[in-house]
VEXFISE-530380 format. One record per residue: residue number from 1; residue in one letter; x, y, z of N, C-alpha, C, O in turn. Coordinates in Angstrom, 3 decimals. Layout:
BEGIN
+-----+---+----------+----------+----------+----------+----------+----------+----------+----------+----------+----------+----------+----------+
|   k | r |      n_u |      n_v |      n_w |     ca_u |     ca_v |     ca_w |      c_u |      c_v |      c_w |      o_u |      o_v |      o_w |
+-----+---+----------+----------+----------+----------+----------+----------+----------+----------+----------+----------+----------+----------+
| NUM | a |        X |        Y |        Z |        X |        Y |        Z |        X |        Y |        Z |        X |        Y |        Z |
...
+-----+---+----------+----------+----------+----------+----------+----------+----------+----------+----------+----------+----------+----------+
end
This chain:
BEGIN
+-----+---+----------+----------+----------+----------+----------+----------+----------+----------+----------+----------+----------+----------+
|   k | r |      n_u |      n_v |      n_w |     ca_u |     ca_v |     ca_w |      c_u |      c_v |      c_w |      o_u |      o_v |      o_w |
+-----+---+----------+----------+----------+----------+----------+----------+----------+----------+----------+----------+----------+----------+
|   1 | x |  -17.751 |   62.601 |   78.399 |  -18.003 |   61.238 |   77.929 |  -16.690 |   60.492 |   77.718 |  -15.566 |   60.986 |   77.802 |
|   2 | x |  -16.925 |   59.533 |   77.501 |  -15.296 |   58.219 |   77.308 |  -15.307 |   57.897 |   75.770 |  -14.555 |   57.040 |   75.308 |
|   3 | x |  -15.987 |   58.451 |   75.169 |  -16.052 |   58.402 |   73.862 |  -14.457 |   58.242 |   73.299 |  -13.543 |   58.875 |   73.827 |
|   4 | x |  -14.271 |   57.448 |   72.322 |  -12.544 |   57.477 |   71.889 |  -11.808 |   57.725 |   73.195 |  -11.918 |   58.951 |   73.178 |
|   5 | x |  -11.292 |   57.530 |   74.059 |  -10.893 |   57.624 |   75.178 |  -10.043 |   56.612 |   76.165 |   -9.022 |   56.607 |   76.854 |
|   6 | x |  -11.084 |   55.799 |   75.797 |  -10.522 |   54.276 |   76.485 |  -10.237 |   53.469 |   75.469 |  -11.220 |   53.453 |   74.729 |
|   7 | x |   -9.002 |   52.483 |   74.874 |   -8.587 |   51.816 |   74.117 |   -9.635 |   50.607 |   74.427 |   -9.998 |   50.244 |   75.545 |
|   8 | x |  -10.068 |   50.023 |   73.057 |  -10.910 |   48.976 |   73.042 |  -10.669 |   47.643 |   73.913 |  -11.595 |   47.093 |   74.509 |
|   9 | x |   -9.293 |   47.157 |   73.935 |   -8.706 |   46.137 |   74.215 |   -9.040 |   46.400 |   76.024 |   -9.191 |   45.465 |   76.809 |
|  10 | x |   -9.107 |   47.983 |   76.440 |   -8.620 |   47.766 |   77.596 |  -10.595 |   46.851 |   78.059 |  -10.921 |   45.830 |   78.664 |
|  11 | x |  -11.433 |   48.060 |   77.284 |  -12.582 |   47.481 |   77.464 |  -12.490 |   46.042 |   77.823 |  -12.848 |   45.706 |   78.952 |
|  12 | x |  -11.993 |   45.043 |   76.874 |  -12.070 |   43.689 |   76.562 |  -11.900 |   43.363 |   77.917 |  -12.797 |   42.860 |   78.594 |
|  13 | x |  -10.297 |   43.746 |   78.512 |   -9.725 |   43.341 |   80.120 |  -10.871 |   44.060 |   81.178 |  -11.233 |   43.468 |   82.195 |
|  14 | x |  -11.173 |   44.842 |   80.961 |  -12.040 |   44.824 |   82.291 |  -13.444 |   44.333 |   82.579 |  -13.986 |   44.349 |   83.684 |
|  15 | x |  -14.083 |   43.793 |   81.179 |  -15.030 |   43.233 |   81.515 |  -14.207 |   41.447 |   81.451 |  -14.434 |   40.665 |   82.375 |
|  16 | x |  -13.570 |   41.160 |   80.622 |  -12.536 |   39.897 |   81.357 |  -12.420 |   39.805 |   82.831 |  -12.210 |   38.712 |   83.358 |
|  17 | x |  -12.547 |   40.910 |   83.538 |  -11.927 |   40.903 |   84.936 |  -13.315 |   40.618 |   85.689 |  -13.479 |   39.748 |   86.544 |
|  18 | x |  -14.291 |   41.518 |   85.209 |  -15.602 |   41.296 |   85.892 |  -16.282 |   39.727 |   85.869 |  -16.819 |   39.084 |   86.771 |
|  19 | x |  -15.903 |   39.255 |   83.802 |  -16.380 |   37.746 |   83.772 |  -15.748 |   36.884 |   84.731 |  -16.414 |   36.000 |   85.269 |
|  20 | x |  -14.163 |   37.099 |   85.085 |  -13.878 |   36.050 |   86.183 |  -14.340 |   36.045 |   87.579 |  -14.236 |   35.087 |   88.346 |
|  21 | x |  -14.977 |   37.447 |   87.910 |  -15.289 |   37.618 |   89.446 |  -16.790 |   37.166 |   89.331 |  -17.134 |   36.631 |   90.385 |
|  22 | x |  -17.586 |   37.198 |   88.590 |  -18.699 |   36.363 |   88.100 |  -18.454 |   35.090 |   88.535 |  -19.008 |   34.479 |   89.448 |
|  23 | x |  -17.414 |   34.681 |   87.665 |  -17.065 |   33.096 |   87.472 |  -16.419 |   32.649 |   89.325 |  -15.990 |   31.538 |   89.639 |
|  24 | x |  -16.493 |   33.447 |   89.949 |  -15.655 |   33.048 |   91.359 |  -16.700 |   33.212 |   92.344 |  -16.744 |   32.395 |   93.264 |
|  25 | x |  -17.454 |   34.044 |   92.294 |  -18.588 |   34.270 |   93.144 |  -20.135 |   34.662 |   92.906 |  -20.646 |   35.422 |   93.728 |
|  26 | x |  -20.717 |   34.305 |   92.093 |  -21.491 |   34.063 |   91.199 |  -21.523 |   33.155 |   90.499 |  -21.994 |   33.635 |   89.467 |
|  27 | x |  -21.297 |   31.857 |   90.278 |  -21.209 |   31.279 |   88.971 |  -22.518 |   30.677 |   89.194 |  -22.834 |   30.083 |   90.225 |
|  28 | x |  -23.423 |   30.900 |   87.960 |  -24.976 |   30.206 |   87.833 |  -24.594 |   28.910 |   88.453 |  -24.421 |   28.355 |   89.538 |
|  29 | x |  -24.542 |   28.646 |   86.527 |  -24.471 |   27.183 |   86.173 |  -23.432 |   26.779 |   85.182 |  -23.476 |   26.916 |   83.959 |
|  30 | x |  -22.134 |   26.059 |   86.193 |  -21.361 |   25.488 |   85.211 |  -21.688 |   24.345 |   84.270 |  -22.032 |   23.215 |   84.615 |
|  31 | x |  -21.552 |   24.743 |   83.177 |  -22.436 |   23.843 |   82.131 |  -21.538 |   23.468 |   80.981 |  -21.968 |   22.774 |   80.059 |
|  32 | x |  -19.847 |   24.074 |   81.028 |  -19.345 |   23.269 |   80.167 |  -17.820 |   22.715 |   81.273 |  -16.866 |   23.453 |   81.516 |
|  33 | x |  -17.916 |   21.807 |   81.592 |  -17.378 |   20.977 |   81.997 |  -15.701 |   20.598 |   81.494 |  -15.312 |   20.707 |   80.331 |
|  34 | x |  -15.062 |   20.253 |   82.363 |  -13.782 |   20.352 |   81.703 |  -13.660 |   18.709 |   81.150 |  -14.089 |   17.754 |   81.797 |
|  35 | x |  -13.005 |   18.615 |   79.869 |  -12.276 |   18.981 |   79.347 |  -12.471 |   20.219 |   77.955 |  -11.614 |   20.817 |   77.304 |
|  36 | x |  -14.014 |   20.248 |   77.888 |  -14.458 |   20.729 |   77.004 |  -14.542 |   22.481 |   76.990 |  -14.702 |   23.189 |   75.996 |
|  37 | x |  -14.416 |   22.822 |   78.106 |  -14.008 |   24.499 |   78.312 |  -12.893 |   24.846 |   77.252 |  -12.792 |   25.908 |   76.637 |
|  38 | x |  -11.976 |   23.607 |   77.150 |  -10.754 |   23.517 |   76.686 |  -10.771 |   24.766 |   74.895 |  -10.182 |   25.624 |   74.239 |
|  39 | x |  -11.943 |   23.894 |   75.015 |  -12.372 |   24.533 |   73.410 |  -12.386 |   25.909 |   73.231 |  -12.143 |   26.406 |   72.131 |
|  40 | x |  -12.738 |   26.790 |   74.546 |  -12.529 |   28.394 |   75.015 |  -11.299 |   29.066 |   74.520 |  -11.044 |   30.193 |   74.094 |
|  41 | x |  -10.505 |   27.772 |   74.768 |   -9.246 |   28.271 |   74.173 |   -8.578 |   28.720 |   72.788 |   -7.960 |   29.582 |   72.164 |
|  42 | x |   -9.264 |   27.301 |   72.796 |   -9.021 |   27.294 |   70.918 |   -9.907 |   28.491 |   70.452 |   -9.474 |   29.034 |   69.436 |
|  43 | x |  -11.124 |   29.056 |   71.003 |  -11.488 |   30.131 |   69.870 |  -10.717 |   31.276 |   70.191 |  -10.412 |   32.078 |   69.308 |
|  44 | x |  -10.329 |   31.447 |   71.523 |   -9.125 |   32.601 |   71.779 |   -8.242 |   33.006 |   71.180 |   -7.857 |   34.151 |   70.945 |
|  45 | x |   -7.732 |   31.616 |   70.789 |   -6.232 |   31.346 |   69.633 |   -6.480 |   32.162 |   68.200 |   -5.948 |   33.091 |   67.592 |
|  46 | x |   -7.839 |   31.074 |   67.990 |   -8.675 |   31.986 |   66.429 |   -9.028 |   33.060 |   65.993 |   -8.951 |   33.410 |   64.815 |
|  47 | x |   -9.640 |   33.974 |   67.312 |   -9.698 |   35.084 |   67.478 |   -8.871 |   36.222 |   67.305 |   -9.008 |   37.290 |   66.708 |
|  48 | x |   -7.840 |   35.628 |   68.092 |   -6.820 |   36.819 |   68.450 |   -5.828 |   36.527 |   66.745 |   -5.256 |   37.519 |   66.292 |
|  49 | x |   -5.735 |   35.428 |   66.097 |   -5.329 |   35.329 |   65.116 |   -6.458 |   36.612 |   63.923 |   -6.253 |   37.609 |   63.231 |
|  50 | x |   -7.163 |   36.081 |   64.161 |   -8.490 |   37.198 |   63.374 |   -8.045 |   38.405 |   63.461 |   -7.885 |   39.052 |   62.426 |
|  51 | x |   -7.733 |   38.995 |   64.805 |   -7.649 |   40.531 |   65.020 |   -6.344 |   41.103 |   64.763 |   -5.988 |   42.281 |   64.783 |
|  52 | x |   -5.391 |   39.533 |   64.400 |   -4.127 |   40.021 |   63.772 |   -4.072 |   39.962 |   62.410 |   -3.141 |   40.499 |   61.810 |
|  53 | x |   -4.882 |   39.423 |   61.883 |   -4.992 |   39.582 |   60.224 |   -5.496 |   40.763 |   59.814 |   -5.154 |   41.286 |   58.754 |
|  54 | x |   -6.395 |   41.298 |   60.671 |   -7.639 |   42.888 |   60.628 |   -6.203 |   43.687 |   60.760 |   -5.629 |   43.993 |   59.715 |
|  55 | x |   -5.607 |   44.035 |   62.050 |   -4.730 |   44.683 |   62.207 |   -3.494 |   44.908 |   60.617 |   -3.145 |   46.038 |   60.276 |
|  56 | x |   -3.114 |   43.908 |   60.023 |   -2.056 |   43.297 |   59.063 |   -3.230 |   43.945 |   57.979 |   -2.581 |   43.796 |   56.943 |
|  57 | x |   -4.152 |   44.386 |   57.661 |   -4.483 |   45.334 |   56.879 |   -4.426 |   46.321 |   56.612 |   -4.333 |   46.944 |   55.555 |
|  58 | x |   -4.489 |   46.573 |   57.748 |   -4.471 |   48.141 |   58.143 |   -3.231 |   48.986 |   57.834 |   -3.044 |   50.029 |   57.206 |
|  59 | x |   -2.502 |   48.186 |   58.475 |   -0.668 |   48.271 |   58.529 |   -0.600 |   48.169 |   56.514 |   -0.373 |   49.194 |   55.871 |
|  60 | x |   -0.788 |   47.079 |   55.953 |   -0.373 |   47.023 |   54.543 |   -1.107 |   48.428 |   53.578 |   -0.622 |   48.997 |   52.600 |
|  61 | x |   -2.218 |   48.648 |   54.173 |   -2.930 |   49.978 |   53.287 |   -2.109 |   51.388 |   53.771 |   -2.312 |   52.497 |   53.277 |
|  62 | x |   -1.149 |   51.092 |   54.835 |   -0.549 |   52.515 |   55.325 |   -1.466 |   53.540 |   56.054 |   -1.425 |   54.757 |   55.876 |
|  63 | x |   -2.510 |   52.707 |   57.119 |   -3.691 |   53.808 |   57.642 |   -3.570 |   53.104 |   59.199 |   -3.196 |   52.012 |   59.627 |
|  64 | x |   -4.038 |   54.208 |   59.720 |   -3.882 |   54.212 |   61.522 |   -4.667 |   53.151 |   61.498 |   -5.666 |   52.944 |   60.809 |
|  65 | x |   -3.903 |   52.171 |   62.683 |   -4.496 |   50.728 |   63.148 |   -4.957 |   51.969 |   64.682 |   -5.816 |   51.396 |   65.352 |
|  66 | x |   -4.651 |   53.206 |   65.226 |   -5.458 |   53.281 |   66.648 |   -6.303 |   53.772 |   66.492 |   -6.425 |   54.790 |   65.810 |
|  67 | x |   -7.504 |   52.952 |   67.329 |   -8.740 |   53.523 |   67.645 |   -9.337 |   54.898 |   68.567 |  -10.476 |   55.335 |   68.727 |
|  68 | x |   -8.300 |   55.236 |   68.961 |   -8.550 |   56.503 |   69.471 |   -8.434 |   57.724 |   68.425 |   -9.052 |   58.789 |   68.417 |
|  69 | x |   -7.561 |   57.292 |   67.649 |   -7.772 |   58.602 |   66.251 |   -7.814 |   58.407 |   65.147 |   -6.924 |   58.570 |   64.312 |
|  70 | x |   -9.146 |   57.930 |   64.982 |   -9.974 |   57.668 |   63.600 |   -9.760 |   58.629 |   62.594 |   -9.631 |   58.395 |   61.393 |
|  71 | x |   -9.730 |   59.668 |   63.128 |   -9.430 |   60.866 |   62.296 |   -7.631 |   61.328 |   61.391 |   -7.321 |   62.184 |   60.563 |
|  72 | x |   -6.861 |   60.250 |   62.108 |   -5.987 |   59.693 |   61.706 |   -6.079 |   59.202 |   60.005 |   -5.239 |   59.326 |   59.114 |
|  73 | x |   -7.677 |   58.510 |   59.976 |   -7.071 |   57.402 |   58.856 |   -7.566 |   58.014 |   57.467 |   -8.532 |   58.630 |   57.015 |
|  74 | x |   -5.726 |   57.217 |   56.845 |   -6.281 |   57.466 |   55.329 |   -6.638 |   56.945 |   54.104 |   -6.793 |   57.420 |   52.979 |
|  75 | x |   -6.754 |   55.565 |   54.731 |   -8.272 |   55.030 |   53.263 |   -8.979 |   54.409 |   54.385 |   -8.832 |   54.544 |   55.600 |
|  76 | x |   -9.775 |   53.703 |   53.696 |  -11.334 |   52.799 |   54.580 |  -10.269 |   51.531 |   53.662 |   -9.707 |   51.588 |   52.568 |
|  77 | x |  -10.351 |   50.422 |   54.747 |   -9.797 |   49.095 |   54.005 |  -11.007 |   48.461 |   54.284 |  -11.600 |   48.426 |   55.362 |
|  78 | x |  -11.379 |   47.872 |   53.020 |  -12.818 |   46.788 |   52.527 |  -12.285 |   45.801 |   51.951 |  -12.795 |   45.497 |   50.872 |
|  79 | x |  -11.257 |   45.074 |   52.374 |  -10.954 |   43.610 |   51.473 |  -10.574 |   43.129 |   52.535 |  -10.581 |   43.827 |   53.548 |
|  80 | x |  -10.033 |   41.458 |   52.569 |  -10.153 |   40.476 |   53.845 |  -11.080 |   40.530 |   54.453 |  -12.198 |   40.522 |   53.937 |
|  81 | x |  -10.818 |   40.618 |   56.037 |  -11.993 |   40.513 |   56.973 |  -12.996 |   41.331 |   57.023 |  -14.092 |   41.014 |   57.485 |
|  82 | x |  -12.648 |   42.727 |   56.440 |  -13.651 |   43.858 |   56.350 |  -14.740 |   43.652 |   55.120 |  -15.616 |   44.433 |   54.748 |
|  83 | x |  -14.519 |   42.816 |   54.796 |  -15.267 |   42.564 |   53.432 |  -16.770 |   41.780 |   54.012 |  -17.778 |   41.540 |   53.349 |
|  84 | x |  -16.558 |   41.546 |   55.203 |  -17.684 |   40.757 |   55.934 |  -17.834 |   41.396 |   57.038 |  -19.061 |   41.418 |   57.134 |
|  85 | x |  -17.393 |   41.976 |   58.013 |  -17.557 |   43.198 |   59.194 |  -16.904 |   44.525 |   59.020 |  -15.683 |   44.530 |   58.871 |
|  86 | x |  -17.592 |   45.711 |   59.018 |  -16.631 |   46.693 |   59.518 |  -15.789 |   46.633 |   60.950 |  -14.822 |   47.326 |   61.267 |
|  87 | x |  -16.281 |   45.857 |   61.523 |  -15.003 |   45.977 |   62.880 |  -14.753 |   44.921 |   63.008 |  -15.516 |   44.430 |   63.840 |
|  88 | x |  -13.672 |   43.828 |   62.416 |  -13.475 |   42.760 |   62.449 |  -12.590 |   42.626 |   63.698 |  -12.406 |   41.596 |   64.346 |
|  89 | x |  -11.954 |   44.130 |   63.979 |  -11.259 |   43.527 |   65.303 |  -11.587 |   43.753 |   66.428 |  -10.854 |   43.349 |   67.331 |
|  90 | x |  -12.510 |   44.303 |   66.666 |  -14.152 |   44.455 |   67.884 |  -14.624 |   43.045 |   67.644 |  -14.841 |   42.319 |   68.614 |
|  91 | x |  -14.790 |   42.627 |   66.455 |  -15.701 |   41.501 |   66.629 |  -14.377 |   40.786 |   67.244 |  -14.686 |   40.100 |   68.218 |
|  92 | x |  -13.270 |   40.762 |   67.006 |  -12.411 |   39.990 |   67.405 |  -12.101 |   39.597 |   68.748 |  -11.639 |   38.544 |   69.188 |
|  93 | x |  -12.459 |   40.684 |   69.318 |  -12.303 |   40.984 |   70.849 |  -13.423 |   40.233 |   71.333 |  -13.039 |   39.306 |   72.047 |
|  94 | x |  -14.635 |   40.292 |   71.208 |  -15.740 |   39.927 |   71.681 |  -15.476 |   38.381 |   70.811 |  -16.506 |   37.728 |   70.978 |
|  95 | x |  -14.941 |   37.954 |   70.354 |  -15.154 |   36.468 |   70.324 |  -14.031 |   35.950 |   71.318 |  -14.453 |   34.974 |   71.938 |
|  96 | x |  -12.686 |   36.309 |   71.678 |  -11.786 |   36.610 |   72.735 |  -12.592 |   36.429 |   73.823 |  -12.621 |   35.270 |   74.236 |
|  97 | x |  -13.187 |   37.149 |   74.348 |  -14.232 |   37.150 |   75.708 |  -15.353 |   36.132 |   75.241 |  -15.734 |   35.764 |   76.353 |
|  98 | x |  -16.039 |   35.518 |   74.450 |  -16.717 |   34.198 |   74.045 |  -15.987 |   33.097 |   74.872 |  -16.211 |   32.595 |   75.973 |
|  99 | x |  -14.866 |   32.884 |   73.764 |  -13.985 |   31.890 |   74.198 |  -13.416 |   32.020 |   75.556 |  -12.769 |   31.085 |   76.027 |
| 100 | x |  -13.565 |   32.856 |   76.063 |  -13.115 |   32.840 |   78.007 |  -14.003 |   32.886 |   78.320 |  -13.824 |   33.126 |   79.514 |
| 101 | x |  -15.357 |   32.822 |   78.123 |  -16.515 |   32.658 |   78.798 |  -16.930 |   30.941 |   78.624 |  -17.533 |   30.437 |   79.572 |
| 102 | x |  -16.668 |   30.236 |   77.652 |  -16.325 |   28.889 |   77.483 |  -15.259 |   28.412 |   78.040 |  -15.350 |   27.186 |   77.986 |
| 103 | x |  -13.987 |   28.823 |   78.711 |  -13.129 |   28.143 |   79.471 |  -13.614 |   28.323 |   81.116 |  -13.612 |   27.403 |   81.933 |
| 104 | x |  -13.982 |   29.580 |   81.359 |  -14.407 |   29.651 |   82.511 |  -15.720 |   28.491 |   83.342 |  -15.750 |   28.237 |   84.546 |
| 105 | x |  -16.924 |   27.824 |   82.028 |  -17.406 |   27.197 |   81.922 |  -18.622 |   27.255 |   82.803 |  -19.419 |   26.323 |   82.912 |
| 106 | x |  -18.753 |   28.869 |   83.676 |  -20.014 |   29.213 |   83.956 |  -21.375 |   30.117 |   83.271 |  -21.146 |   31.268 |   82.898 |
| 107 | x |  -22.232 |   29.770 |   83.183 |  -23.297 |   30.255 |   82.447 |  -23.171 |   32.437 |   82.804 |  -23.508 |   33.282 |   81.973 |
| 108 | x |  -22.754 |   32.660 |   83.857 |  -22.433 |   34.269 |   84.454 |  -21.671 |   34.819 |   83.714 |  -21.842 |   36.035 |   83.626 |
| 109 | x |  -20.836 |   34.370 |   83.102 |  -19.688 |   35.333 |   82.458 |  -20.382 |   35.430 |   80.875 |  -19.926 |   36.371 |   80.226 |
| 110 | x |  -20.968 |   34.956 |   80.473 |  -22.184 |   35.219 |   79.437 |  -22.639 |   35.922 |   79.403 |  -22.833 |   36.272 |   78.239 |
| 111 | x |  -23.173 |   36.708 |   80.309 |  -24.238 |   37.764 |   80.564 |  -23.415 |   39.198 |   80.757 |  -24.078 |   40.148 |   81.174 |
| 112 | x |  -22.185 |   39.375 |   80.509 |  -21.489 |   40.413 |   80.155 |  -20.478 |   40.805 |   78.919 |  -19.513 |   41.565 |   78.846 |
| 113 | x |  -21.312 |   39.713 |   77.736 |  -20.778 |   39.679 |   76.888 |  -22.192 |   40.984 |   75.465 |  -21.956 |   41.454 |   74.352 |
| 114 | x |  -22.949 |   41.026 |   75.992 |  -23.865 |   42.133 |   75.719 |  -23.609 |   43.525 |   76.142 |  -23.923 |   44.527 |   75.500 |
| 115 | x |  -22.975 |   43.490 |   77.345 |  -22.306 |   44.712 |   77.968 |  -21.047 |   45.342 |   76.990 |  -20.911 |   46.544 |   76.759 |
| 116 | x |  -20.130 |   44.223 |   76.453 |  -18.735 |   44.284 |   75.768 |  -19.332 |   45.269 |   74.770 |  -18.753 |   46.351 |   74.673 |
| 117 | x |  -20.784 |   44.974 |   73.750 |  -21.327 |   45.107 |   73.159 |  -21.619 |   46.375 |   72.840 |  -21.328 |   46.986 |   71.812 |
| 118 | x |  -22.248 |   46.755 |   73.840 |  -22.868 |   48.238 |   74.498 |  -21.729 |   49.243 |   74.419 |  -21.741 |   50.329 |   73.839 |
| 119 | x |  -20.907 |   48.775 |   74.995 |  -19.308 |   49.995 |   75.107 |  -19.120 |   50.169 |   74.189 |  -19.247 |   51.320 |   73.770 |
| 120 | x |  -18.692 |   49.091 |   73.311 |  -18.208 |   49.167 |   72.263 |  -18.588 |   50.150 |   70.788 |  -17.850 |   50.778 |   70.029 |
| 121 | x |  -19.821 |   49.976 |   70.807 |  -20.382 |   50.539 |   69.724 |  -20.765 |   51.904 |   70.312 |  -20.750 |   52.736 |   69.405 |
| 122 | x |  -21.105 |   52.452 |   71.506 |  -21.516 |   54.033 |   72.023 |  -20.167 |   54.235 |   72.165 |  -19.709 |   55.338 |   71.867 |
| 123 | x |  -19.348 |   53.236 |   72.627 |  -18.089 |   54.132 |   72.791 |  -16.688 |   54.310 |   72.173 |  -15.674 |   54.873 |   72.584 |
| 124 | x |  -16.923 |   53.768 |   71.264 |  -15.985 |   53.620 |   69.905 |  -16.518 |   53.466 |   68.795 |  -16.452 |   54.351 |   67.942 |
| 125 | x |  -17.199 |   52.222 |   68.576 |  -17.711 |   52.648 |   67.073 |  -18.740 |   53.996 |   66.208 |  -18.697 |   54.417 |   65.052 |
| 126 | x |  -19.518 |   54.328 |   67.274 |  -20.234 |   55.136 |   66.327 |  -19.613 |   56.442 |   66.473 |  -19.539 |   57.107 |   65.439 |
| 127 | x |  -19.007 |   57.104 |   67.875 |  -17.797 |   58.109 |   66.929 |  -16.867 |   57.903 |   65.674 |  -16.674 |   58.732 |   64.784 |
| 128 | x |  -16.237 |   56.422 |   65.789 |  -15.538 |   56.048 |   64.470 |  -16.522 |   56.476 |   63.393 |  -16.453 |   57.305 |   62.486 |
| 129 | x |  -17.538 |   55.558 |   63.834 |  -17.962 |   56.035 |   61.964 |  -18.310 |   57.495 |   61.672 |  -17.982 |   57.927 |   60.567 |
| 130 | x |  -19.212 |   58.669 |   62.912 |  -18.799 |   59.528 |   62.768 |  -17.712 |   60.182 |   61.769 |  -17.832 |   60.806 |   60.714 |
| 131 | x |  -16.674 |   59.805 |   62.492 |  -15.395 |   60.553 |   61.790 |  -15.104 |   60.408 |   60.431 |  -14.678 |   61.219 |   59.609 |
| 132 | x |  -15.493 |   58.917 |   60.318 |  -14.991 |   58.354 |   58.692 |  -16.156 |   59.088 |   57.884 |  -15.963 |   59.526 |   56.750 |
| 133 | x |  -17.409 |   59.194 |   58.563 |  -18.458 |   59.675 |   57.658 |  -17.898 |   60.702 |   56.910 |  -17.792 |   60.848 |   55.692 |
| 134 | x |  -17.404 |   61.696 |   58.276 |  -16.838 |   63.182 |   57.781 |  -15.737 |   62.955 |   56.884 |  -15.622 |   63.685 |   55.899 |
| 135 | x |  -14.867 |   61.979 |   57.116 |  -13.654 |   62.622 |   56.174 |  -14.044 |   61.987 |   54.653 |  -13.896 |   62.511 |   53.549 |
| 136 | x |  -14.589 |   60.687 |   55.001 |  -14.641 |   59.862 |   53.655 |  -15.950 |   59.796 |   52.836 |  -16.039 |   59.030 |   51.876 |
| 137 | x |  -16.747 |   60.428 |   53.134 |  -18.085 |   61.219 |   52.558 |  -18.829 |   60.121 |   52.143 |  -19.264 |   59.408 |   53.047 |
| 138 | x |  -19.109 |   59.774 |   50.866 |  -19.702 |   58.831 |   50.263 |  -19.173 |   57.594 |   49.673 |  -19.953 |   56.686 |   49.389 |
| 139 | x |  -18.138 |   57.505 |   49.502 |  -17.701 |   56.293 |   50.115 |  -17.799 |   55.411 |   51.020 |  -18.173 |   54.241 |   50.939 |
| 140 | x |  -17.255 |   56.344 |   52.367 |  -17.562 |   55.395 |   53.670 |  -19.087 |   54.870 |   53.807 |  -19.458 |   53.706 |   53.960 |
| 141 | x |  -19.599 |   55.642 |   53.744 |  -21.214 |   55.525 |   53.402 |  -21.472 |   54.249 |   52.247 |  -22.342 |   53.380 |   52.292 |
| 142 | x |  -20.722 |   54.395 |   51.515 |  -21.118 |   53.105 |   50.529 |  -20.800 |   51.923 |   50.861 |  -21.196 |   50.870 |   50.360 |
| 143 | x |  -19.978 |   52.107 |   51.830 |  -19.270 |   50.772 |   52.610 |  -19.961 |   50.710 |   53.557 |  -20.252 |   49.551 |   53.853 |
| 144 | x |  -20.445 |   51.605 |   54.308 |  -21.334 |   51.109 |   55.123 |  -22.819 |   50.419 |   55.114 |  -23.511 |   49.967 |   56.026 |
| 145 | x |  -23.011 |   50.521 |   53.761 |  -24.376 |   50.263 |   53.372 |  -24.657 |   49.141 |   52.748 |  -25.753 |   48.707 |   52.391 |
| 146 | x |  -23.302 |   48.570 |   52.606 |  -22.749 |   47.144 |   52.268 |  -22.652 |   46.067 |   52.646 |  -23.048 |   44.983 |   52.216 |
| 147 | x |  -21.715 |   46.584 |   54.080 |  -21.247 |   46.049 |   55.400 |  -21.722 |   46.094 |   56.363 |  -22.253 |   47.194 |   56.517 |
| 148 | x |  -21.828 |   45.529 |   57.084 |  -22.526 |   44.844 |   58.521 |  -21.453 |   45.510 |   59.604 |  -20.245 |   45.280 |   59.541 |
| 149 | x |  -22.080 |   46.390 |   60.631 |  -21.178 |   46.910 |   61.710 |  -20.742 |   45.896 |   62.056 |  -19.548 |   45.892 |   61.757 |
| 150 | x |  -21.196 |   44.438 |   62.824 |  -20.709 |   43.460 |   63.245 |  -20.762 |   42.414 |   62.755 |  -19.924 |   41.681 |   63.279 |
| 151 | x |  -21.610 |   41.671 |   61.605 |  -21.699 |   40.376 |   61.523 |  -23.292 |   40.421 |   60.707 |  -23.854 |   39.373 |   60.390 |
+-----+---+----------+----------+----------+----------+----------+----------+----------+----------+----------+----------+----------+----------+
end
């Protein structure tokens, strides 16, 4: 399996790569029109700002920011962005690919933003929580029962 295996981000780029070949030979229906794709951008900006504030937690609590070794980490951080998602920087990514699915401005590159979805959580998150289950017992569990995997 690819379980922990493939870095999340790379996920992000290759279905990025698929939304543009969508967007080149496939495109439904372009339905946001330029100048207003423009706005794709701006949530990109927001986003990737998001997944640097998630990250800037991680780093300040002294616990592994990589997703490949969960088993790495040594607290659960629940304040800032985590206080409203456990994966604020998954969600981060997938609003990243939102906002390029709004610059691209075809209705196709939409329809692999459920896919981002799918990887993500069989193939990173629920080993993550796995792991945290194990190391952080009832705690993590209390945070999870709190917190919203995504939103």
């Amino acid at each position: 399996m690819l379980k922990l295996r493939i870095p999340p981000p790379l996920y992000a780029l290759m279905i990025g790569a698929l939304m543009w070949l969508l967007n080149q030979h496939a495109p439904l229906v372009h339905w946001i029109p330029s100048p207003w794709n423009k706005m794709g951008l701006l949530l990109m900006v927001i986003a990737f700002s998001f997944e640097l504030w998630s990250a800037l937690l991680f780093f300040r609590s002294h616990t592994t920011v990589n997703p490949m070794k969960p088993e790495h980490s040594k607290k659960i951080v629940t304040t800032g962005t985590y206080q409203f998602t456990r994966n604020p920087m998954y969600l981060g990514l997938l609003t990243v690919l939102s906002g390029y699915a709004i610059w691209l401005g075809a209705i196709t590159p939409f329809l692999l933003l459920p896919l981002f979805v799918l990887l993500i959580t069989t193939q990173q998150i629920i080993p993550e929580e796995e792991m945290l289950e194990k190391n952080f017992g009832k705690t993590y569990l209390d945070y999870k029962e709190k917190v919203r995997r995504w939103l």
